[in-house]
C-alpha positions in Angstrom: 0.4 -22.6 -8.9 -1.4 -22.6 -5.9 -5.5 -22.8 -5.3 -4.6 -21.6 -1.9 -3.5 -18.3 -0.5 0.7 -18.6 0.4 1.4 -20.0 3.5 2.7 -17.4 6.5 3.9 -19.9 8.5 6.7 -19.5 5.8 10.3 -17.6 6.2 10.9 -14.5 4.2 7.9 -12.4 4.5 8.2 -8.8 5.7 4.1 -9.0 6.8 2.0 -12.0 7.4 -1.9 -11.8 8.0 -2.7 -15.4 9.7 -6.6 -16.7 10.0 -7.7 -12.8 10.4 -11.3 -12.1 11.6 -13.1 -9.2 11.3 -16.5 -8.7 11.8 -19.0 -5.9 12.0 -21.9 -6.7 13.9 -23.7 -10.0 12.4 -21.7 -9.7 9.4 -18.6 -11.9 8.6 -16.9 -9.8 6.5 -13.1 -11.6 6.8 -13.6 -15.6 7.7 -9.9 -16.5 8.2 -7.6 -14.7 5.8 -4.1 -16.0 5.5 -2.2 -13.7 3.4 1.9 -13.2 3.5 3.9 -10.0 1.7 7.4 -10.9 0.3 9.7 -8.1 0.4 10.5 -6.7 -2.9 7.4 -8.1 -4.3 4.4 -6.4 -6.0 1.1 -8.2 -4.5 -2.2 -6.9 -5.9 -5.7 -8.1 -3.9 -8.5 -8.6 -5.9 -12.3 -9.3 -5.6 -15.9 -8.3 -6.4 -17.3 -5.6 -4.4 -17.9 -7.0 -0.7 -15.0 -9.4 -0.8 -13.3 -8.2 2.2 -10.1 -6.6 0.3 -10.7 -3.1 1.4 -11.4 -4.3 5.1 -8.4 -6.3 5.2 -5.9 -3.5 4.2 -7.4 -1.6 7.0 -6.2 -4.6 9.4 -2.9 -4.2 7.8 -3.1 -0.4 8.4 -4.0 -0.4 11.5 -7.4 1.0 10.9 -9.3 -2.0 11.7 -8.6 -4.2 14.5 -9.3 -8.0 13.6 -11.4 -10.1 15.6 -9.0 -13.3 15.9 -6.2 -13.9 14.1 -2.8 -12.7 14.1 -0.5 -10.0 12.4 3.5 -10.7 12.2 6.1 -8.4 11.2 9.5 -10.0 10.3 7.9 -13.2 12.1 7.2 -11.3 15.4 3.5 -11.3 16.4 2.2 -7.7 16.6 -1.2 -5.7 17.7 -2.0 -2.6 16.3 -4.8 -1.0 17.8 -4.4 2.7 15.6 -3.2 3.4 12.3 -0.1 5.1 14.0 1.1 1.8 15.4 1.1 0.5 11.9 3.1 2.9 11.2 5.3 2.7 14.3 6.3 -0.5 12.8 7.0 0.8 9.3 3.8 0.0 7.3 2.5 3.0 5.5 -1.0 3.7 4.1 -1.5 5.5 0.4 -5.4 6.2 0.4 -7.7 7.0 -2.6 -8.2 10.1 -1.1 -4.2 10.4 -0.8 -4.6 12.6 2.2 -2.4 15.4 0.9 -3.2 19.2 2.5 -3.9 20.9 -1.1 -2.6 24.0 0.0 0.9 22.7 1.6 4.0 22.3 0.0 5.3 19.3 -1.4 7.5 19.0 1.7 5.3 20.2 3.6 2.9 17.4 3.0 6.0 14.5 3.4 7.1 15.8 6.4 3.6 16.1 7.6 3.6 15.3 11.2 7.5 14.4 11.3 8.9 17.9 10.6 12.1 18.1 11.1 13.8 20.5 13.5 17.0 22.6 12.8 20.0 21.6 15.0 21.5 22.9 17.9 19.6 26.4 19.8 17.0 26.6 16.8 15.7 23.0 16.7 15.3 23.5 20.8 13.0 26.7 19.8 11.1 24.7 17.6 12.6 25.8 14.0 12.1 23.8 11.2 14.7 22.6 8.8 13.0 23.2 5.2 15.8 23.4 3.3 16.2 19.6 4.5 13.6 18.7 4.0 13.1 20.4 0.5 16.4 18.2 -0.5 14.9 14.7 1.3 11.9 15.6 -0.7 13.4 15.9 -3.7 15.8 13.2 -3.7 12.6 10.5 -3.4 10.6 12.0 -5.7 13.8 11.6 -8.0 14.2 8.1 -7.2 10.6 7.8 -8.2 10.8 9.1 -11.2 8.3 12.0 -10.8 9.0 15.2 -12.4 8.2 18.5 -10.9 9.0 21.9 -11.8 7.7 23.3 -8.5 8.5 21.9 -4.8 7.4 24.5 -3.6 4.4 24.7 -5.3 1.1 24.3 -3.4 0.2 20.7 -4.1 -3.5 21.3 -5.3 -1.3 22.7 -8.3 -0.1 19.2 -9.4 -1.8 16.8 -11.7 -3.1 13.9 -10.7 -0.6 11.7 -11.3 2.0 14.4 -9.8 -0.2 14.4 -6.3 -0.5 10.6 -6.0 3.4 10.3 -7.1 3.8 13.2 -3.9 1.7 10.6 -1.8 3.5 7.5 -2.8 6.9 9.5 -1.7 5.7 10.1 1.4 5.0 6.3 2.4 8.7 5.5 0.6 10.2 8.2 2.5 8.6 6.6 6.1 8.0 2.9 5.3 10.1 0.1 6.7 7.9 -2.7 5.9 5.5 -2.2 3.6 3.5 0.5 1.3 -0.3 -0.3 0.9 -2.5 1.6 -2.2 -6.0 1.2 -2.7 -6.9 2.0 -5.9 -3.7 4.0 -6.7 -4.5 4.9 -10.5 -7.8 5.7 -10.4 -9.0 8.5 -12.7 -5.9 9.2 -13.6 -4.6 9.6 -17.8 -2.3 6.9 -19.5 0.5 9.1 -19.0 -0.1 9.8 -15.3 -0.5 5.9 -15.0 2.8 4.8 -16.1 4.3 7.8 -14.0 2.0 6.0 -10.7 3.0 2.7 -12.2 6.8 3.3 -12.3 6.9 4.7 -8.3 5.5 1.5 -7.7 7.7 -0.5 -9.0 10.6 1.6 -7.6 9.1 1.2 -4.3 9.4 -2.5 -4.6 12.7 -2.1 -5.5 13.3 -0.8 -2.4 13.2 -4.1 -0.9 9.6 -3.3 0.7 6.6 -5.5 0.6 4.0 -3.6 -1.6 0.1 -4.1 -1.0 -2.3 -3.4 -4.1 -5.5 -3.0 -4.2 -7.2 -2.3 -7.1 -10.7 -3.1 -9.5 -8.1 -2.7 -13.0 -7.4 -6.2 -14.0 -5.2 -5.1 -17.1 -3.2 -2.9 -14.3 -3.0 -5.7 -11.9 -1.5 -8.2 -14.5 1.2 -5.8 -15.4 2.1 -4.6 -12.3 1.9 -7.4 -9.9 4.3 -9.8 -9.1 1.6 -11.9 -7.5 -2.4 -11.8 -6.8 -4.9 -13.1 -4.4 -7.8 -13.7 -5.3 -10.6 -12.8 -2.4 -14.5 -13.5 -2.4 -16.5 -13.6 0.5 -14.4 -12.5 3.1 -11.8 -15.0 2.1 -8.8 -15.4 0.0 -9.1 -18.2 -2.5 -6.7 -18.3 -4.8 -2.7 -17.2 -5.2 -1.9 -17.1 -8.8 0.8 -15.6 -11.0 -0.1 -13.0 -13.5 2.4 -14.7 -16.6 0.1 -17.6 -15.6 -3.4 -16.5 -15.9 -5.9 -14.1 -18.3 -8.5 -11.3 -17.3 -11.4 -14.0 -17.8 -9.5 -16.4 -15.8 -9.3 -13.9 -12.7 -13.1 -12.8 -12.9 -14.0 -16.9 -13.3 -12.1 -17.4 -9.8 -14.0 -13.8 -8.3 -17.3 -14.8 -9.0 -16.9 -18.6 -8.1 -16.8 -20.4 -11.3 -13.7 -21.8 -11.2 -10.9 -22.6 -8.7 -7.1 -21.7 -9.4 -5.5 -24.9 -10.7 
């Protein structure tokens, strides 16, 4: 086990973040973070509040564009200067918010953006397949494991589990690279958890780098394949969760101990 942060210089990652930068005005709020996503991996970023994880999944999504350093995607150096390049390149976002239009359909709010046109004369016209993508839609959400009754449904009619499984589909159904989820469970019930928790996983599965950020230590140890550890604007430790406790993760957060 590690004290350090994985090394992107490494083969086999579908992202790496290398010495990334990001200031915002006087304040240093990433000083060099070297962070690399395996494919098929769960990897959950941790810290107190005003560590810099937040900021840095906004480099990864595009959202933020870092001062110095450098992005790679499948070891090719990339600049993204909007959240649609990320995307471009097959990195998909899943915010707290989830972004969902309440009063869409669940296909609707997949396809949002990347409707998809009936062939021949209609598709020309502008006509949109729904019956396609009512199927695509439900095929993801199958392979998910969500369960609705409804796809048709408006999605402020879901439960909160139900929506942020619809959101999670959505990045599965367009991602390439990588899915990243800030704070993917919050509010949400035990039961709605494991549903969240299982379309994670599955997403993994999927032989896609996953990006998770999130203040539930508990959740982080069971989910995560791997974590890094941030605090002040740097990432300071790479440990396994089988290898490490609750106390042990909040000793390296707040500085009073270093990963072994």
């Amino acid at each position: 086990m590690s004290g350090q942060a994985a090394d992107p210089t490494q083969g086999g990652y579908a992202i790496e973040a290398v010495d990334i930068v990001k200031n915002f005005g006087s304040l240093n709020v990433l000083r060099g973070v070297s962070i690399a996503l395996r494919r098929g991996e769960v990897t959950a970023v941790v810290g107190d509040n005003g560590a810099g994880k937040s900021t840095f999944m906004k480099t990864l999504s595009g959202e933020n564009i870092p001062d110095a350093g450098e992005l790679r995607i499948g070891g090719r150096a990339v600049a993204f200067r909007s959240t649609q390049d990320a995307q471009r390149y097959g990195i998909e976002t899943v915010y707290q918010d989830l972004a969902l239009g309440p009063d869409l359909s669940i296909p609707a709010n997949i396809f949002l953006g990347r409707e998809l046109l009936q062939p021949g004369l209609r598709g020309r016209l502008g006509m949109i397949d729904r019956r396609r993508m009512l199927d695509e839609s439900h095929a993801v959400l199958v392979e998910l494991g969500v369960r609705i009754k409804s796809y048709r449904a408006a999605t402020q009619s879901l439960s909160g589990g139900q929506r942020q499984g619809v959101a999670i589909a959505r990045a599965l159904k367009w991602a390439r690279h990588a899915i990243l989820l800030d704070e993917p469970t919050a509010a949400l019930g035990a039961r709605q958890r494991d549903m969240v928790y299982e379309a994670i996983r599955k997403s993994a599965a999927r032989s896609l780098a996953v990006l998770l950020i999130s203040h539930d230590l508990p959740q982080v140890l069971e989910l995560a394949d791997r974590i890094i550890v941030m605090r002040q604007g740097r990432a300071v430790a790479n440990v396994l969760p089988a290898q490490v406790s609750v106390r042990d993760i909040v000793d390296i957060m707040l500085g009073a101990r270093e990963a072994a």
